[in-house]
C-alpha positions in Angstrom: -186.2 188.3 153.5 -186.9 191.8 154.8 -189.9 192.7 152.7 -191.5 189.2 153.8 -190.8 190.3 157.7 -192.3 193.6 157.6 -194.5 193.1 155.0 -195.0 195.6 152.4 -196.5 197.8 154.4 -193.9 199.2 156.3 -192.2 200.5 153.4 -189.9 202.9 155.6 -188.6 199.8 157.9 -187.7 197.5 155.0 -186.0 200.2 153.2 -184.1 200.9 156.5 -183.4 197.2 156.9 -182.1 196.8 153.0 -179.5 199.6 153.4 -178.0 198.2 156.8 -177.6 195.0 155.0 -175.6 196.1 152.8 -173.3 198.5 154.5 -172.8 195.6 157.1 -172.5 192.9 153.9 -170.3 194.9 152.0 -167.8 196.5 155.0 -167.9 193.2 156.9 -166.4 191.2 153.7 -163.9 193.7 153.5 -162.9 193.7 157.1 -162.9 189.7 157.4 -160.8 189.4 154.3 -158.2 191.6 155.3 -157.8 190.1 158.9 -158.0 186.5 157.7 -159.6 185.9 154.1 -162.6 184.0 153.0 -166.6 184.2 154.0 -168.1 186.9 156.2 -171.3 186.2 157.4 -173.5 188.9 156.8 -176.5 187.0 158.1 -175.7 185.5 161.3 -178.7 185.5 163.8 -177.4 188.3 166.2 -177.0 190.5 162.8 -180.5 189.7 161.7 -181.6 190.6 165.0 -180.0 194.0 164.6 -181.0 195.0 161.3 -184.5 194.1 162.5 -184.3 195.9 166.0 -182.3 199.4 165.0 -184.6 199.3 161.5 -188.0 199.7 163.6 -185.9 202.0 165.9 -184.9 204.5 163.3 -188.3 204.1 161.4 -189.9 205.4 164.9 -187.5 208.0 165.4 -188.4 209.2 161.2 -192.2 209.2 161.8 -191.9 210.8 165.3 -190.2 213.8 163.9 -192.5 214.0 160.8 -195.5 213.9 163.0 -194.0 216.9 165.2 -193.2 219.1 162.5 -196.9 218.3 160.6 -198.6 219.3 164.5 -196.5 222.6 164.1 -197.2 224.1 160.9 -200.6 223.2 161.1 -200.8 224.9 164.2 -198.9 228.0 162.5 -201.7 227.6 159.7 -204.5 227.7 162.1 -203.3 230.7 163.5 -202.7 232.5 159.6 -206.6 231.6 159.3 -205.6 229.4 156.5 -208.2 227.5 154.2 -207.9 223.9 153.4 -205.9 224.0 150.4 -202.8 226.3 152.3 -202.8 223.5 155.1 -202.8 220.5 152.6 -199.7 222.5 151.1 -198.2 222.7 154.5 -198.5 219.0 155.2 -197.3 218.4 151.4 -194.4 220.5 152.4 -193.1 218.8 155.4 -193.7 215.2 153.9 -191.4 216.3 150.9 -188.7 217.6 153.5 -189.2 214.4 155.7 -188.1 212.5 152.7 -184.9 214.5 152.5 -184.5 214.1 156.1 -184.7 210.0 155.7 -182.2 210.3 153.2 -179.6 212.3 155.3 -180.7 210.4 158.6 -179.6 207.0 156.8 -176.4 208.4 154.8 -174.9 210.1 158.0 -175.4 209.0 161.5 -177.4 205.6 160.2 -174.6 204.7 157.7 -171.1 205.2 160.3 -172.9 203.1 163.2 -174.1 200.1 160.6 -170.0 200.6 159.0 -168.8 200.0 162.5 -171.0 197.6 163.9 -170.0 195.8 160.6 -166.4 196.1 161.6 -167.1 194.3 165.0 -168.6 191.6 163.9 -166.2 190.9 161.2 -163.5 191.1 164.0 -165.4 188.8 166.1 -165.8 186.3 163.4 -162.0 186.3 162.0 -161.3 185.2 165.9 -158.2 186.9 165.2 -159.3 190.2 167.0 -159.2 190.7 170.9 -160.0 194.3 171.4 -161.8 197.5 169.7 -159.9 201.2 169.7 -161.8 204.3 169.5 -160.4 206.4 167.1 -161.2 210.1 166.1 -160.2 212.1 162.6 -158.1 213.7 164.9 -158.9 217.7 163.8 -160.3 220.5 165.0 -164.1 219.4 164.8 -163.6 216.2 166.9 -165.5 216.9 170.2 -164.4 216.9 173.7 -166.2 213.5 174.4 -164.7 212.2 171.6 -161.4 213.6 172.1 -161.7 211.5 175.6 -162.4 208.1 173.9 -159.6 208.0 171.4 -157.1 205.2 171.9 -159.8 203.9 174.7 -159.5 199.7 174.4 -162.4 197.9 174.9 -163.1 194.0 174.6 -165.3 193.2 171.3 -168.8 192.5 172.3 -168.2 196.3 175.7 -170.0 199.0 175.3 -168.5 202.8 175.9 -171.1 203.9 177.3 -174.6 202.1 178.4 -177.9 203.3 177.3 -179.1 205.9 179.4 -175.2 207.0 180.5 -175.2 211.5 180.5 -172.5 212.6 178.7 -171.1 216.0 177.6 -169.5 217.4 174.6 -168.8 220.8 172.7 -170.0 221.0 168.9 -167.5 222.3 166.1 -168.6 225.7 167.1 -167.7 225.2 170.5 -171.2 225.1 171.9 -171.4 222.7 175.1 -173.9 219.9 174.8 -175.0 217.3 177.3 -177.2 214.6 176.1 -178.9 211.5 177.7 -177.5 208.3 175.2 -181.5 207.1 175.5 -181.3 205.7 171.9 -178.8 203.0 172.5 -176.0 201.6 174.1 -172.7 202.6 172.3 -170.5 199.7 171.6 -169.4 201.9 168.4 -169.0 205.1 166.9 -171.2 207.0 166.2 -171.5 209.2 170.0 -173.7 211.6 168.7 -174.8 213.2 165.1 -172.4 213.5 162.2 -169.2 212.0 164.2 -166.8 210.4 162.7 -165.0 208.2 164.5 -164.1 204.7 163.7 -162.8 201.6 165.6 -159.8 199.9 165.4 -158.8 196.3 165.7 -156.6 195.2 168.3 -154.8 191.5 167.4 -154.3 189.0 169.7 -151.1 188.2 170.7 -149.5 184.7 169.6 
């Protein structure tokens, strides 16, 4: 379905879309089944709509970077008075390292947010589940911010924060960090790069 929508062309975007599928297939059937058993349905409309909307998101974000880093060390070339054949091995260089990047981008940060949007949805379907909980790892590399949110309760479909909220938070080396959330709304983990928090369900009362 995904390589018909973005043709095949767009490569990066339907390789995007294939993985969120199924980390929000495969963690949604095993949230739903041990609320309330039976079907999960991984392809509701306003999952499809997702999948397509953060796909061409992160795909942008990919390409942005690349292009950044292929402006810069051509630049560096320029200035070494470098022939043709150095700056083709720069640009070879950083397209090799962008593909590593992809990878990580997608395993990490890409991976938790699909794994608990996935748990959401699952929740909303079961209709057993009122209310999400933040919840951190609880150890000494959860951030301030984070530190903030866990045991915060939240209704299914509210965010944390809203797209363009500033928030604050020190790294695992203590370095202090504010960041504009311009890249989406957080209804779920992850807050920033490489967190680890989850969400809980919270059952409604009989």
């Amino acid at each position: 379905d995904f390589i018909g929508y973005f043709g095949l062309g767009s490569a990066i975007i339907t390789f995007i879309a294939l993985i969120i599928q199924l980390i929000i297939d495969e963690i949604g059937s095993k949230a739903f089944n041990a609320l309330v058993g039976g079907k999960f349905n991984p392809y509701a409309e306003n999952i499809k709509a997702f999948i397509m909307g953060h796909s061409f998101k992160v795909a942008k974000e990919v390409n942005a970077e690349t292009e950044k880093q292929i402006r810069a060390t051509l630049a560096q070339g320029a200035r070494n008075n470098e022939n043709l054949r150095e700056l083709s091995a720069r640009v070879y260089d950083v397209m090799g390292n962008a593909s590593t990047n992809r990878a990580n981008l997608i395993a990490r940060t890409e991976s938790a947010m699909a794994q608990n949007y996935a748990d959401v949805q699952a929740w909303t379907q079961s209709g057993v589940v009122e209310a999400k909980e933040w919840f951190t790892a609880h150890d000494d590399r959860v951030c301030v911010c984070c530190q903030e949110l866990d045991g915060k309760i939240i209704g299914l479909s509210d965010a944390y924060f809203d797209k363009g909220d500033l928030v604050e938070f020190i790294d695992s080396k203590g370095n202090a960090h504010a960041m504009t959330l311009d890249y989406r709304t957080i209804g779920e983990p992850p807050l920033h790069p490489n967190c680890k928090c989850v969400l809980l369900p919270v059952l409604k009362k009989n």
